[in-house]
N, C-alpha and C positions, 0 to 999 in steps of 0.2 A: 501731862508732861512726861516726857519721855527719857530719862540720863541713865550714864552708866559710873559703877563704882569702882576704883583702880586703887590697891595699895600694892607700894614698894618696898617690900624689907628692908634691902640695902641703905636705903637714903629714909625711912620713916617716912613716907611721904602717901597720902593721902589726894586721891586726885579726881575730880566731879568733874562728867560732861554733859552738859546738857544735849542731846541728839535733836530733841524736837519737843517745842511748847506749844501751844493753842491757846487763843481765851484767855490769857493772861492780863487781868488786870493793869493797867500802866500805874509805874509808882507818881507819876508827875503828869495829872491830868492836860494841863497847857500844853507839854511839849508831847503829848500823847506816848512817854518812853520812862523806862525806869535806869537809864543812863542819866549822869548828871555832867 
């Protein structure tokens, strides 16, 4: 897994990108996605 870490002084703000995953486990085997 590939993210990057971004905090904002101004607003307190903490902000996660994921760039790029691989091999990821699915949370919801049926629908093969960890979307619900």
């Amino acid at each position: 897994m590939n993210f990057s870490v971004d905090y904002e002084d101004k607003s307190g703000t903490l902000r996660i990108f994921v760039k790029q995953a691989r091999e990821i486990a699915a949370a919801d085997s049926k629908l093969n996605s960890s979307n619900t």
